[in-house]
C-alpha positions as CSV (number, residue, x, y, z in Angstrom):
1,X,8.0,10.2,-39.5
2,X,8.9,13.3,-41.5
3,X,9.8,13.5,-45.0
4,X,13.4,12.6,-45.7
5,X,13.3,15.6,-47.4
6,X,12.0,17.7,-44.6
7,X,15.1,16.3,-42.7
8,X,17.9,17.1,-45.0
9,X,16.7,20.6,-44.9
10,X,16.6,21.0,-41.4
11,X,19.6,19.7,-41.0
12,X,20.7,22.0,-44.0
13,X,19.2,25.2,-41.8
14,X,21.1,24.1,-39.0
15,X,24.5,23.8,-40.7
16,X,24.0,27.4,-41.8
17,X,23.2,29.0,-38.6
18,X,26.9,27.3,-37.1
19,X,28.5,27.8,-40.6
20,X,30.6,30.9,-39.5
21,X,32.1,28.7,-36.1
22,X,33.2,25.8,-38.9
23,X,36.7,24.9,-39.5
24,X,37.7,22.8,-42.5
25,X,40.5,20.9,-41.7
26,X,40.9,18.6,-44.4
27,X,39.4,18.5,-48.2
28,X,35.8,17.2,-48.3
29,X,35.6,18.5,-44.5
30,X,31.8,20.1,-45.2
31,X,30.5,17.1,-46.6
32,X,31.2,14.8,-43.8
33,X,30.1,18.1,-41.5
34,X,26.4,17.9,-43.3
35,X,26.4,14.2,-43.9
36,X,27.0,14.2,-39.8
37,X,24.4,16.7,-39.1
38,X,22.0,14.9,-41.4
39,X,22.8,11.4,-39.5
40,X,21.7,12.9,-36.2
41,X,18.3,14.9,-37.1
42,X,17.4,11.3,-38.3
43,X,18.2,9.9,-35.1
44,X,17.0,12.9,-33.1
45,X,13.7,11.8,-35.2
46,X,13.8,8.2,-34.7
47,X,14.1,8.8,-30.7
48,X,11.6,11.2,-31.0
49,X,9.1,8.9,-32.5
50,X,10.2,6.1,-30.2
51,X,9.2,8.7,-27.3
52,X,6.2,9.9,-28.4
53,X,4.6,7.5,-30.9
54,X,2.4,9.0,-34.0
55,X,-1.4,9.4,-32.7
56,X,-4.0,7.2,-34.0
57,X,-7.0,9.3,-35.8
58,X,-10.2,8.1,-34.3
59,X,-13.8,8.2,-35.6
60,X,-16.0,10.5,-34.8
61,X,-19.1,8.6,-34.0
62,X,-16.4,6.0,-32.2
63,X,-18.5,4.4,-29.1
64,X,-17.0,4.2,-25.8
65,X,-16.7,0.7,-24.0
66,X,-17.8,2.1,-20.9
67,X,-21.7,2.5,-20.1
68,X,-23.1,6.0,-20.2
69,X,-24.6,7.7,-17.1
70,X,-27.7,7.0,-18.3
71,X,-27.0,2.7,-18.7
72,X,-25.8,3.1,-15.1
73,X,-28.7,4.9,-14.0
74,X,-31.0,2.0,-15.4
75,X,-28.9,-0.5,-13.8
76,X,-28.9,0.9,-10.7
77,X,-32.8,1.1,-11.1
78,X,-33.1,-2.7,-12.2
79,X,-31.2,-3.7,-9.2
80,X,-32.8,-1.8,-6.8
81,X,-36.5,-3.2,-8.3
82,X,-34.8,-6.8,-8.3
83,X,-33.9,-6.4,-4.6
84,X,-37.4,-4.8,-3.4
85,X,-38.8,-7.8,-5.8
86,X,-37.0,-10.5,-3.8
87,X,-37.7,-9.1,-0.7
88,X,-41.3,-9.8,-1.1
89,X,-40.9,-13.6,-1.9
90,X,-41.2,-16.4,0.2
91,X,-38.0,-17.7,1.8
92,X,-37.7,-20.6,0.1
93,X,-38.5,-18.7,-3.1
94,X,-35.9,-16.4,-2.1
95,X,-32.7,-19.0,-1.9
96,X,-33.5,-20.7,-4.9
97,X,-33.2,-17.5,-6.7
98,X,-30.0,-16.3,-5.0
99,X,-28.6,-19.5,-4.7
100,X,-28.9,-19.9,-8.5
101,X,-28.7,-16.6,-9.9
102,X,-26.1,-15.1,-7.8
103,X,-24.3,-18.0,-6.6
104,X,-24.3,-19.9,-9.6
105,X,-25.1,-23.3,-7.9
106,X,-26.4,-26.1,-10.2
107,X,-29.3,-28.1,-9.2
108,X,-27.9,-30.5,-8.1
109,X,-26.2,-28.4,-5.4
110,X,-29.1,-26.5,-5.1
111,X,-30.8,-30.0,-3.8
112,X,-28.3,-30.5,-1.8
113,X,-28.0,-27.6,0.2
114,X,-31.9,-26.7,0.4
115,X,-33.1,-30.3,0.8
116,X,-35.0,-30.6,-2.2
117,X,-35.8,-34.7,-3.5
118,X,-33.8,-34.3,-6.6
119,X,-31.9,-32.3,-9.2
120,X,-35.5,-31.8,-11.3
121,X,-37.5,-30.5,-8.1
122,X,-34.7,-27.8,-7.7
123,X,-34.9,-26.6,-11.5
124,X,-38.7,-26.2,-11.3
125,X,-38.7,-24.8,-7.9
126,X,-36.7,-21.8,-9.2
127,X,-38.4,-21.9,-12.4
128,X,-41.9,-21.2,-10.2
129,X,-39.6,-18.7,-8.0
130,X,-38.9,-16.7,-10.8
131,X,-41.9,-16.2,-12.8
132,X,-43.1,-15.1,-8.8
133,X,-39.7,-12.8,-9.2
134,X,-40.7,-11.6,-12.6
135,X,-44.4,-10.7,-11.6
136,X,-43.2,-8.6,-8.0
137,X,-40.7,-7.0,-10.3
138,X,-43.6,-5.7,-13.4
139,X,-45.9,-4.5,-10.5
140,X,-43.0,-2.2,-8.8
141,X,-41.9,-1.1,-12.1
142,X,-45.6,-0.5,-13.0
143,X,-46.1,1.3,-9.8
144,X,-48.6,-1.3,-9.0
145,X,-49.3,-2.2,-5.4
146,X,-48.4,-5.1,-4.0
């Protein structure tokens, strides 16, 4: 918002430019004339402000939310490397990973649906499947061969 002072001179400036087309028709006619014209520069500023709000200074060194090309790039390059990785691993290997990993199934579901004994045999299986996942994925980022 601008200084109230600021606005009573603008105001002030304006009255002066349309003196010469002013009428008095009563006594005390100019002060209710700049009193008016005061009134609505302080509204014109009020809608003004409501249209535009005041900016908000930011830091310089302010960091962005959103990953860089670079952080993209890597990710990209993870995934890709994950994907070779468990491409290379045994089926069974394979499902445990994705079904708990990506799918998010618990062991108990992940039992279930791959036909493991129990709960326990389905968290080490994909324990086993990935430190198998882990070693694929160090030799392909190592350039290693298979």
């Amino acid at each position: 918002m601008s200084d109230t002072q600021d606005l009573v001179q603008d105001s002030i400036v304006s009255v002066l430019r349309h003196l010469g087309t002013f009428e008095p028709e009563r006594p005390g006619a100019l002060h209710a004339y700049l009193r008016t014209a005061v009134l609505h520069r302080i509204l014109d500023e009020v809608r003004r402000a409501h249209r535009a709000p005041p900016g908000v200074e930011l830091e310089d060194n302010l960091a962005s939310a959103l990953p860089s090309p670079y952080e993209i790039a890597i990710r990209q390059e993870d995934r890709d490397i994950f994907e070779r990785a468990l491409s290379e691993l045994r089926d069974e290997d394979r499902e445990l990973i994705i079904g708990r990993v990506e799918w998010g199934l618990d062991y108990d579901e992940l039992a279930a649906s791959l036909g493991k004994p129990t709960p326990n045999a389905a968290r080490v299986g994909v324990r086993r499947a990935v430190v198998r996942l882990a070693q694929v994925m160090s030799r392909t980022r190592n350039g290693d061969p298979p």
